[in-house]
KEKE-3310 file (N, C-alpha, C; in steps of 0.2 Angstrom, whole numbers, plus 5000, padded with zeros to 4 digits):
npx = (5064:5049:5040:5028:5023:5034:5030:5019:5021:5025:5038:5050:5052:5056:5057:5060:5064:5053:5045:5054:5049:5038:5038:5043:5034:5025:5031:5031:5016:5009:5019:5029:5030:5030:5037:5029:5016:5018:5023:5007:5001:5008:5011:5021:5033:5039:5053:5056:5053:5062:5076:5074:5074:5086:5091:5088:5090:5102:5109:5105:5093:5082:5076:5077:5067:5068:5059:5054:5051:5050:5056:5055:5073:5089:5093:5085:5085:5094:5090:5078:5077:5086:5076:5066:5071:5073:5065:5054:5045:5045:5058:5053:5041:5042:5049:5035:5026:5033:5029:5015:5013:5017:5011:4995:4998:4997:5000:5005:5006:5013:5009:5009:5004:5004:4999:4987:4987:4990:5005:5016:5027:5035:5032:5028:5030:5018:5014:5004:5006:5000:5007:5004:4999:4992:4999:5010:5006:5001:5014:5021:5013:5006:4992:4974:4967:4954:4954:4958:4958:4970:4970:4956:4958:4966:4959:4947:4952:4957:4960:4943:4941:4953:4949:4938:4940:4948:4938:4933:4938:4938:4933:4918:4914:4920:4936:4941:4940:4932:4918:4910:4897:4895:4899:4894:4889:4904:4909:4899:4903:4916:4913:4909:4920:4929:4920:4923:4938:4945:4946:4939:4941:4931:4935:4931:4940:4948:4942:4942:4950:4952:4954:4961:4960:4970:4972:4987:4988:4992:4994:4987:4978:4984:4989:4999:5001:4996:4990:4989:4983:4981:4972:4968:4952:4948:4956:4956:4941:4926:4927:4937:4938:4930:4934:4947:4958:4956:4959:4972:4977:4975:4981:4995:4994:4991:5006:5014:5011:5014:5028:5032:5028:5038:5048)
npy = (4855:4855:4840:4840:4849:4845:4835:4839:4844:4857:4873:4867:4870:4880:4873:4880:4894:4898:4898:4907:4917:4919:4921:4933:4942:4940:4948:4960:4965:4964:4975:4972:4959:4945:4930:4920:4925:4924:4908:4905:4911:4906:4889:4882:4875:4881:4881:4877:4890:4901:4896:4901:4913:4918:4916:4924:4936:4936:4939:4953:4955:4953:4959:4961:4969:4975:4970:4959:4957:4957:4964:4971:4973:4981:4979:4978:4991:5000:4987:4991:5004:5001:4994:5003:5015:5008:5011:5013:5019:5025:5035:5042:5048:5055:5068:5075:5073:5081:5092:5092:5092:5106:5115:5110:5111:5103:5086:5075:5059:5044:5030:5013:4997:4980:4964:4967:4976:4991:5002:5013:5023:5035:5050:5068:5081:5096:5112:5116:5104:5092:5080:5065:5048:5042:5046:5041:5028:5025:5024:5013:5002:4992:4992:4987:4989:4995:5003:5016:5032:5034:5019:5016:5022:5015:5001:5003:5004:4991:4976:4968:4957:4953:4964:4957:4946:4954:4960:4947:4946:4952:4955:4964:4977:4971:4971:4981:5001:5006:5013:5005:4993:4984:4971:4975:4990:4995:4994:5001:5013:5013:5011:5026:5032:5028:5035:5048:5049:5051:5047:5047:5050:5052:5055:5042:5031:5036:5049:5064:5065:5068:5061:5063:5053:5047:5037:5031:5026:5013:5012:5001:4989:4989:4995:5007:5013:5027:5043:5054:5065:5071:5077:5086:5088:5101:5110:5104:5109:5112:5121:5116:5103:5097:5100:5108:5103:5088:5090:5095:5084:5072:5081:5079:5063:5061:5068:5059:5046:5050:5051:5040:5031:5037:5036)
npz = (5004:4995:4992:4987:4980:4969:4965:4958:4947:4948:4952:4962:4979:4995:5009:5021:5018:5015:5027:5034:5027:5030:5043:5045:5035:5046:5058:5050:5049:5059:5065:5075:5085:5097:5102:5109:5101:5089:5088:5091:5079:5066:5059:5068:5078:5095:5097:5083:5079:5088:5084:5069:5072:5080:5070:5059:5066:5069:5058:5055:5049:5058:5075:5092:5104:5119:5128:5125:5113:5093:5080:5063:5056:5053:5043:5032:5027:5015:5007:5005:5001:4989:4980:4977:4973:4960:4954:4940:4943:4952:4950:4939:4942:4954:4954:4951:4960:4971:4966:4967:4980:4981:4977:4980:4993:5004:5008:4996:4989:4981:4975:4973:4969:4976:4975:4979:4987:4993:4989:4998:4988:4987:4997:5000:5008:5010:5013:5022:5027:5037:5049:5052:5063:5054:5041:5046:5044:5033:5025:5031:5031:5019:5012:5009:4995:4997:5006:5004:4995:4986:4981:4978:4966:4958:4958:4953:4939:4937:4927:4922:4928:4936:4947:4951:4957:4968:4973:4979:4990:5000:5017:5021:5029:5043:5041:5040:5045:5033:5029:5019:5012:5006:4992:4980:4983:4984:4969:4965:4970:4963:4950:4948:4950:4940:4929:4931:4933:4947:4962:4981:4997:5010:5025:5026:5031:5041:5055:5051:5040:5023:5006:4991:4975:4959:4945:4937:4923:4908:4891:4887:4899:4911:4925:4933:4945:4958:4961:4973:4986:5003:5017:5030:5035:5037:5029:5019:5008:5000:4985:4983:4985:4979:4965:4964:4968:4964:4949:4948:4954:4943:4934:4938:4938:4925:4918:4924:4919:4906:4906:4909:4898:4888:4893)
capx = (5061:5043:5038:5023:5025:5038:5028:5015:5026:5027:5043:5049:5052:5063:5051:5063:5065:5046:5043:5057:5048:5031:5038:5045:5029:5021:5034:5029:5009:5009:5023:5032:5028:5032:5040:5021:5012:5021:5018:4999:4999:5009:5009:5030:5033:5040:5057:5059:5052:5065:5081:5074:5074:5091:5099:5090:5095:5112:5112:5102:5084:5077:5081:5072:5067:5071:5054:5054:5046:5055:5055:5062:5080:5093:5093:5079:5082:5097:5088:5069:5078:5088:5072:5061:5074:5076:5058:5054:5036:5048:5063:5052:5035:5044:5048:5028:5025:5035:5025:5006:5012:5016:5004:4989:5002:4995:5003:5006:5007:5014:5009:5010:5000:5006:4998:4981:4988:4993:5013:5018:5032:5036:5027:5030:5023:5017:5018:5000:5004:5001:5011:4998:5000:4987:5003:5014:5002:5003:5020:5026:5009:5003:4984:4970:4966:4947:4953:4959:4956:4973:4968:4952:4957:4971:4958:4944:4956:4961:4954:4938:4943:4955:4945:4930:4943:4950:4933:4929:4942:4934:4927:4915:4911:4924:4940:4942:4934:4927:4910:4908:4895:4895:4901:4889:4892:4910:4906:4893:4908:4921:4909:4909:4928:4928:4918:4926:4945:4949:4942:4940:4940:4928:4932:4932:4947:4950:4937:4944:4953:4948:4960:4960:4969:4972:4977:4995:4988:4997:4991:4983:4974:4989:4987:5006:5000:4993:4994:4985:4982:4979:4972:4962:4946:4945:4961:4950:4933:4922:4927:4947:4939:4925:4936:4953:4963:4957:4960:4977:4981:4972:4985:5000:4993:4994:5009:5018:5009:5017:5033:5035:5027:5040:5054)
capy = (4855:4854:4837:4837:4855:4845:4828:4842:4850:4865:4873:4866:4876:4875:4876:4882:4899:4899:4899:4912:4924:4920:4923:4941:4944:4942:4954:4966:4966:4966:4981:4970:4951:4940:4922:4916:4928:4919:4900:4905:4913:4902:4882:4881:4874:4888:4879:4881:4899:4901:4894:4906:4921:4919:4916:4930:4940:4935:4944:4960:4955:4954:4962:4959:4973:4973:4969:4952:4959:4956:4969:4969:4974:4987:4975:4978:4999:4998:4984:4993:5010:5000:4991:5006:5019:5004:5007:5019:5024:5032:5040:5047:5052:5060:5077:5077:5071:5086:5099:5092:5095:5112:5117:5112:5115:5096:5081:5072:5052:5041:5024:5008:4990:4973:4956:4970:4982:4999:5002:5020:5024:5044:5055:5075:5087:5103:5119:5116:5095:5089:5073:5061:5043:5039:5045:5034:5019:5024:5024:5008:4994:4989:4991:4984:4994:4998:5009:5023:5036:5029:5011:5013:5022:5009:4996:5003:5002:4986:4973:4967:4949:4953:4967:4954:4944:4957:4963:4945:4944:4959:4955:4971:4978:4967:4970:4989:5003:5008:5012:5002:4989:4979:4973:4981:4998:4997:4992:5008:5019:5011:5015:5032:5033:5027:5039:5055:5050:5051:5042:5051:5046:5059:5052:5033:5028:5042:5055:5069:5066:5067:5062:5062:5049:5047:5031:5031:5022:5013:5011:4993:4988:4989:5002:5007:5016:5030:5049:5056:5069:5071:5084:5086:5088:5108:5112:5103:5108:5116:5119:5113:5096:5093:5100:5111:5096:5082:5092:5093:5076:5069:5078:5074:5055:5058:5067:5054:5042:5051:5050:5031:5030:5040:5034)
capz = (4998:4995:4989:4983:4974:4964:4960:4955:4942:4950:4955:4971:4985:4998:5014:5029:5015:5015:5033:5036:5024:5035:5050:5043:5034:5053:5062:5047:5048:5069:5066:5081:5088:5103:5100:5108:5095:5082:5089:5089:5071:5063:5059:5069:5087:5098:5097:5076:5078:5092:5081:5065:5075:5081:5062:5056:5070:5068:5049:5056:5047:5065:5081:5097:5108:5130:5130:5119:5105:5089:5075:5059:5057:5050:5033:5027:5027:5011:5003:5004:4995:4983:4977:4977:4968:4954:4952:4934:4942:4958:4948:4936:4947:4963:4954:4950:4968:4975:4964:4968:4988:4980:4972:4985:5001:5008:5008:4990:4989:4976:4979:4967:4967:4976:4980:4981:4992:4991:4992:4997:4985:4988:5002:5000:5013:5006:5017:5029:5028:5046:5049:5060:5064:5047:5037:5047:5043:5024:5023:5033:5030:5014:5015:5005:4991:4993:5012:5002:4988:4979:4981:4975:4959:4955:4960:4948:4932:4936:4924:4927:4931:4942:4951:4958:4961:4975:4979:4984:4995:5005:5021:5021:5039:5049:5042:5042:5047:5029:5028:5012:5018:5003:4986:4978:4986:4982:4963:4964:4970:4958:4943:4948:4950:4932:4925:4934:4932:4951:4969:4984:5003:5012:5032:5029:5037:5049:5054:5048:5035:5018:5002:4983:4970:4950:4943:4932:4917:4902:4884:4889:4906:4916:4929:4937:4952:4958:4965:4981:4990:5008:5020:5035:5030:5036:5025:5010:5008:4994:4979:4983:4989:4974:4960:4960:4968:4958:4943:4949:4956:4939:4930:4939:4936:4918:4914:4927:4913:4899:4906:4910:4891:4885:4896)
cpx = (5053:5042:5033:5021:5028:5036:5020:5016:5028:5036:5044:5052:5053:5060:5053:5065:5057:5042:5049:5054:5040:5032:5039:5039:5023:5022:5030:5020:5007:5013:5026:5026:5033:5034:5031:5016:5011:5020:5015:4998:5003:5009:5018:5028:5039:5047:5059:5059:5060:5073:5079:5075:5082:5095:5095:5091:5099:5115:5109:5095:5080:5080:5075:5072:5068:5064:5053:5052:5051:5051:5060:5069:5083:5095:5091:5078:5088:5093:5081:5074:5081:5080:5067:5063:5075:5070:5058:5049:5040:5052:5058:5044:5037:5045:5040:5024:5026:5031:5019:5008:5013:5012:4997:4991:5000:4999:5003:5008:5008:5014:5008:5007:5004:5001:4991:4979:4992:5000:5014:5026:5037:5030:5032:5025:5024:5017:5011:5001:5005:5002:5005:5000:4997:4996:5007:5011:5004:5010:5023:5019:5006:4994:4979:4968:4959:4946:4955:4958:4961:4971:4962:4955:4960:4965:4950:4944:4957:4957:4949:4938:4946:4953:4940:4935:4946:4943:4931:4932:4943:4930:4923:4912:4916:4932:4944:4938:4930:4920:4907:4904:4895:4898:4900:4890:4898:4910:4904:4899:4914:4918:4911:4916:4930:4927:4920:4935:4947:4943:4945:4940:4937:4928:4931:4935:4947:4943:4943:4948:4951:4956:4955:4966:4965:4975:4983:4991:4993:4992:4986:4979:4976:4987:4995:5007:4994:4996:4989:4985:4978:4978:4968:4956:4943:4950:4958:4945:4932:4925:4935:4945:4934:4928:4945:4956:4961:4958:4968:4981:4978:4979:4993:5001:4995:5001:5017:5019:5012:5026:5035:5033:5032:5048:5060)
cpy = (4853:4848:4836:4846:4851:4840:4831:4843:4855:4865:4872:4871:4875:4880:4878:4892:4902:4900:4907:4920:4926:4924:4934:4945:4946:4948:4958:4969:4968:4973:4980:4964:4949:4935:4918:4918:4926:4911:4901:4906:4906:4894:4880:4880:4880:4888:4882:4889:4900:4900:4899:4913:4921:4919:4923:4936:4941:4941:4949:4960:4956:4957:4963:4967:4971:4969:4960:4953:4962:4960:4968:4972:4977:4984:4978:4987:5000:4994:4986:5002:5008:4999:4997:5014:5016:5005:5013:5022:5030:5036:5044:5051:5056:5067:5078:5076:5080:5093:5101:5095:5104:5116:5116:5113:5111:5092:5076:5063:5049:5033:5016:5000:4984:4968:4960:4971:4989:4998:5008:5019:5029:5046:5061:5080:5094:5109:5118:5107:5096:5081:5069:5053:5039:5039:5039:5027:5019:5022:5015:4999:4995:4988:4988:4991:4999:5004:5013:5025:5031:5023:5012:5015:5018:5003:4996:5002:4997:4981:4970:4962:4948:4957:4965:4949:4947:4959:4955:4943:4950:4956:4961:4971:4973:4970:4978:4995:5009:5008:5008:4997:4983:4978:4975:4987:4999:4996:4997:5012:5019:5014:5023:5033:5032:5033:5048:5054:5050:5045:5049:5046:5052:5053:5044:5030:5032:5048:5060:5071:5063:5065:5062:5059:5049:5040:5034:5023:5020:5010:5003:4993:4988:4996:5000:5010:5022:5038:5051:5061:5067:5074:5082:5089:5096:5112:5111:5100:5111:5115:5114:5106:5093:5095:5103:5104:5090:5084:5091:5087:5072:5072:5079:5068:5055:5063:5062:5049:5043:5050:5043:5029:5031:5038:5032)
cpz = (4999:4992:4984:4977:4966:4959:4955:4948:4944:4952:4962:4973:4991:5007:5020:5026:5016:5023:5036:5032:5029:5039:5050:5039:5041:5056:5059:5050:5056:5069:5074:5084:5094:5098:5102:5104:5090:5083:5088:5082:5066:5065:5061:5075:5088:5096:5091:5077:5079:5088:5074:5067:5077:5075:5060:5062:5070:5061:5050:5051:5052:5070:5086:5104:5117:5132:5127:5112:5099:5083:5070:5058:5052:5043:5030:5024:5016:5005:4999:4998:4988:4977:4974:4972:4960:4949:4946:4938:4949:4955:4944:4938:4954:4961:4953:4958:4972:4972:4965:4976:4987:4980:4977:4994:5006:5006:5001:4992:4983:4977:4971:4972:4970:4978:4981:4985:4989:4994:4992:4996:4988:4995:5001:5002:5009:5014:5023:5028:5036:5044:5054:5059:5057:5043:5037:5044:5035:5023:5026:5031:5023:5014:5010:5001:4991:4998:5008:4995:4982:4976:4976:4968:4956:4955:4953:4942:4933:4930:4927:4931:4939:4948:4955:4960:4971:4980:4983:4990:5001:5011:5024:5028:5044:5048:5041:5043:5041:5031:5023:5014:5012:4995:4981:4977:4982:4975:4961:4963:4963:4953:4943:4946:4942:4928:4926:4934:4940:4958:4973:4990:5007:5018:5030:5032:5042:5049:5055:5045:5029:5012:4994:4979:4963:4950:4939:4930:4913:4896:4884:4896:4912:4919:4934:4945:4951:4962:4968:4983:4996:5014:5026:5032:5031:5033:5018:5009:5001:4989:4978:4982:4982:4966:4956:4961:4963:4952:4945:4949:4949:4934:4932:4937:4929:4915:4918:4921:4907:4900:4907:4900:4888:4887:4891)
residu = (UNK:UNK:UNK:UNK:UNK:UNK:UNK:UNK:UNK:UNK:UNK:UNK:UNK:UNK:UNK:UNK:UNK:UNK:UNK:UNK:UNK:UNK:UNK:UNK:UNK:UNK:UNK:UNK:UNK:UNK:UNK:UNK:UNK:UNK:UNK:UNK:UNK:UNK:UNK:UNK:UNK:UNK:UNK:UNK:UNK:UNK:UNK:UNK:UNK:UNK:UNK:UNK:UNK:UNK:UNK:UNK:UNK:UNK:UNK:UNK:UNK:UNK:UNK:UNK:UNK:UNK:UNK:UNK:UNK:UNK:UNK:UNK:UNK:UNK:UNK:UNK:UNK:UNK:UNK:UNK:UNK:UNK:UNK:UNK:UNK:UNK:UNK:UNK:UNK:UNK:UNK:UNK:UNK:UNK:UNK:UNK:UNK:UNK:UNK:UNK:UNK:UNK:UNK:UNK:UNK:UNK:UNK:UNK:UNK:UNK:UNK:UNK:UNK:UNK:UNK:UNK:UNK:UNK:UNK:UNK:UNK:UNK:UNK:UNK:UNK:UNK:UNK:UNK:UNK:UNK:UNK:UNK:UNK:UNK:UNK:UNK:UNK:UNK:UNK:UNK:UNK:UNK:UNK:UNK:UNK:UNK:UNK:UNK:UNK:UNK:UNK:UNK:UNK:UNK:UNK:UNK:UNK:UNK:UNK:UNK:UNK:UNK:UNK:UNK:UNK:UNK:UNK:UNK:UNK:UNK:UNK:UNK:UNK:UNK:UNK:UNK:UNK:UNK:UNK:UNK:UNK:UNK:UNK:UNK:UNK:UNK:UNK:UNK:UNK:UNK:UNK:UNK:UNK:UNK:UNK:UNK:UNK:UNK:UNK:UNK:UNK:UNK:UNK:UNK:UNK:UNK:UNK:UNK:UNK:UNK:UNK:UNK:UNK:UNK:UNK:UNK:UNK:UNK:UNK:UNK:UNK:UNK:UNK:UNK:UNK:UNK:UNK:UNK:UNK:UNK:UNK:UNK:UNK:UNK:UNK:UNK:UNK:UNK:UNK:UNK:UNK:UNK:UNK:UNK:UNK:UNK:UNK:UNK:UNK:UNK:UNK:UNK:UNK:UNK:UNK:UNK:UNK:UNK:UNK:UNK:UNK:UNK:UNK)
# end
């Protein structure tokens, strides 16, 4: 237990659960660690580590490759689809999902908000989607919301309190390879995103991939996710990339919106 959580008032907290989620939040963000990798990062002698990795290896949450390198485990594959099928914004935005990749013949994303990261819900290839290692990263890490088109739209709507909150937790220029050089800038672009209904990504994260996202509003401040498109950038150019798609993907977003409303 946590002591001083409990002479606080807080709920106590039961601190050998609180390190087993560290260490499993470590594995996740490296997308595989060492036993030394995890000494360094975290505040555990090698020893503790070393007896956590073997219980949860035991229950199939870890599993350590030939190499030593410990990845997370066949658990986590059941538990991640129960959670993510339970979800309303997935059961009832995945048939509009599967239409936008229709419809523009690229890659469609359905992505929803944690902790002030992007979570890809749904992914649905359209008939020219190229698969590339970008998609992979969407799908398996959790990214900061200002790298991509969905991110920003979600991050645009969000209230404003909690939106400088996120941007202050930006370190601009260091911690990815946006162009955005500062909070300002991003502020600049969010405005716009505002006043046009979508976000775009022309090439920031990847050279030569461009995307476009929609937030999923609700009657309040609340923003439930977001819907994307995503194309190499000589499959969406001209008029596709400055207006048929975002009319699209914008209304995808709202009549996703009308059906969680209406649910």
């Amino acid at each position: 237990m946590d002591p001083e959580a409990a002479n606080n008032g807080e709920p106590r907290r039961i601190t050998s659960v609180l390190n087993a989620v560290e260490i499993i939040d470590a594995i996740k963000e490296h997308r595989g660690i060492t036993l030394q990798e995890l000494t360094t990062e975290l505040d555990l002698t090698k020893a503790t580590i070393h007896t956590y990795m073997a219980t949860l290896r035991q229950v199939g949450i870890a599993e350590q490759d030939e190499d030593g390198t410990y990845q997370l485990g066949d658990w986590f594959v059941p538990v991640s689809n129960y959670a993510r099928n339970s979800t309303d914004l997935y059961r009832l935005g995945r048939e509009e999902i599967d239409k936008l990749a229709t419809q523009t013949r690229h890659t469609a994303h359905l992505v929803t908000e944690s902790d002030g990261r992007q979570i890809v819900l749904y992914e649905s290839m359209g008939e020219e989607s190229v698969t590339t290692e970008y998609h992979l990263r969407m799908r398996e890490t959790p990214r900061k919301l200002h790298t991509s088109a969905a991110g920003k739209s979600i991050l645009a709507f969000l209230p404003e309190g909690r939106r400088e909150t996120l941007i202050s937790e930006i370190e601009f220029g260091t911690e990815s390879s946006t162009p955005i050089g500062s909070p300002d800038a991003l502020r600049e672009q969010l405005a716009t995103v505002r006043d046009q209904g979508y976000a775009i990504n022309d090439e920031e994260e990847i050279h030569g991939i461009r995307s476009i996202g929609a937030p999923i509003r609700g009657r309040t401040e609340d923003v439930a996710g977001a819907v994307s498109v995503t194309a190499p950038k000589t499959r969406l150019q001209n008029a596709e990339f400055a207006g048929e798609v975002p009319a699209l993907v914008m209304e995808a977003a709202n009549i996703i919106e009308v059906r969680l409303e209406t649910a």
